[in-house]
C-alpha angles and dihedrals in degrees: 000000000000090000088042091058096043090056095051088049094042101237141106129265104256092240118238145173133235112183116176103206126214090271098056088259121146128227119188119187127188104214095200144049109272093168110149095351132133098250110191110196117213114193129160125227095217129129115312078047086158101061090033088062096050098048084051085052097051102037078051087058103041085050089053087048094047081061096249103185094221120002112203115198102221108204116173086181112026113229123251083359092150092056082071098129135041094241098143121046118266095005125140114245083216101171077072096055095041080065092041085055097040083055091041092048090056108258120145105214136334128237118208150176125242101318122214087244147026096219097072099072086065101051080071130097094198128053125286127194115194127196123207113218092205096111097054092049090047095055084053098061095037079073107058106081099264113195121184097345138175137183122244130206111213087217141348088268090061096043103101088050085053095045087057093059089046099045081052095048094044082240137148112247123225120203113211104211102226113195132189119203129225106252099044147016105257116115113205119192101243098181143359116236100210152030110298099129105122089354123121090248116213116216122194148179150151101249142006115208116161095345097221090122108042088049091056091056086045089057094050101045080054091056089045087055103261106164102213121002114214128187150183153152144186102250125026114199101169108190123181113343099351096113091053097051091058086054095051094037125096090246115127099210130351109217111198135149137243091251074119125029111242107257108258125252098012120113116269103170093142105037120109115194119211119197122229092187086104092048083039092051103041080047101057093031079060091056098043094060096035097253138139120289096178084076093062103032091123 
């Protein structure tokens, strides 16, 4: 991603070394002068996230020692994103403690890519811009031959991120009523509000963990006559069976983005990457020169 971006803005990598010593300790060298420049950071939340983090943490602080001038966190996936609320007892909120070290490391602000809540931004105490990757997403799928097609929530919650992708496709949105039921936790989708008999039905959202959840919406939306079933979402984790799931769902294709690089040696047949290293790039020539990330957010 780092050496992506760098090529769309024409410049090198600033070279660096990360060495793990015999005691699991970490040392982390900048191999070049970085005295009074504008250092932006990229660093990926993938498995292993807690060593990625630290790594983030202490290149952060051997750029603030080298005497940097602004330090920008560049997180295309935001850390611990989705521990942003206190709703167990004794628990971390620990969305909220990834933003106080990355103050405390010396970084200036973060730059990130459609949190999973709104609420984040505001748990730091330096500036954050955050990118949507919808319209990339959006042009994507404008060029699969949609027929007759119409946009599905997956349930009422979701229904406002959903109305975003049909009010940019020009497209009809469809709500699925999910129920739980008294004595347990699963939720079961009881009804469809909307049109999706014999229409190529959309399906969206933030994130994709396991999957279990969002292909079960695409079968029944199968069931329910859907004719062609596409998906898609900003950041594809991917644990565990997900990406076989996709492959043994009725999903068409599956459009996603590189937030999170694809886990090595699974099936991926229809999984489509989209890359956010244009959206990244505009972005951080915009703070570089001062200049207004809102125009550019995707």
């Amino acid at each position: 991603m780092a050496e992506e971006i760098s090529n769309q803005l024409d410049i090198s990598p600033t070279r660096r070394t990360i060495v793990r010593a015999s005691n699991d300790n970490i040392k982390v060298k900048i191999e070049e002068s970085v005295r009074e420049d504008d250092v932006f950071v990229v660093q990926t939340s993938s498995p292993p996230v807690n060593d990625h983090l630290i790594e983030l943490l202490m290149l952060i602080d051997a750029l603030k020692y080298a005497s940097a001038r602004r330090i920008t966190a560049v997180l295309p996936y935001y850390p611990y994103v989705r521990s942003d609320k206190k709703d167990e007892p004794r628990i971390s909120i620990s969305a909220r403690l990834v933003a106080d070290l990355l103050q405390a490391a010396g970084a200036d602000r973060i730059l990130t890519i459609t949190l999973h809540s709104p609420q984040i931004v505001a748990f730091s105490r330096i500036p954050v811009d955050q990118l949507w990757a919808t319209g990339l997403i959006c042009d994507f799928m404008r060029r699969q031959n949609l027929g007759k097609a119409v946009v599905v929530s997956p349930d009422v919650g979701s229904a406002d991120e959903a109305g975003t992708y049909a009010r940019r496709l020009d497209l009809p949105l469809a709500i699925m009523d999910k129920r739980r039921h008294a004595d347990d936790e699963k939720a079961e989708i009881q009804n469809i509000i909307g049109d999706i008999d014999g229409r190529d039905a959309l399906l969206f959202d933030d994130e994709v963990l396991t999957g279990g959840s969002m292909m079960e919406a695409i079968r029944i939306l199968k069931d329910k006559g859907a004719r062609r079933i596409l998906a898609g979402c900003t950041h594809g984790i991917f644990s565990g069976q997900a990406l076989q799931r996709i492959d043994d769902s009725p999903v068409e294709v599956f459009a996603t983005t590189n937030t999170i690089p694809l886990p090595t040696g699974k099936p991926r047949e229809k999984i489509e990457v989209l890359s956010v290293a244009r959206l990244l790039s505009d972005s951080i020539k915009a703070i570089h020169h001062g200049e207004s990330v809102s125009r550019i957010v995707g």
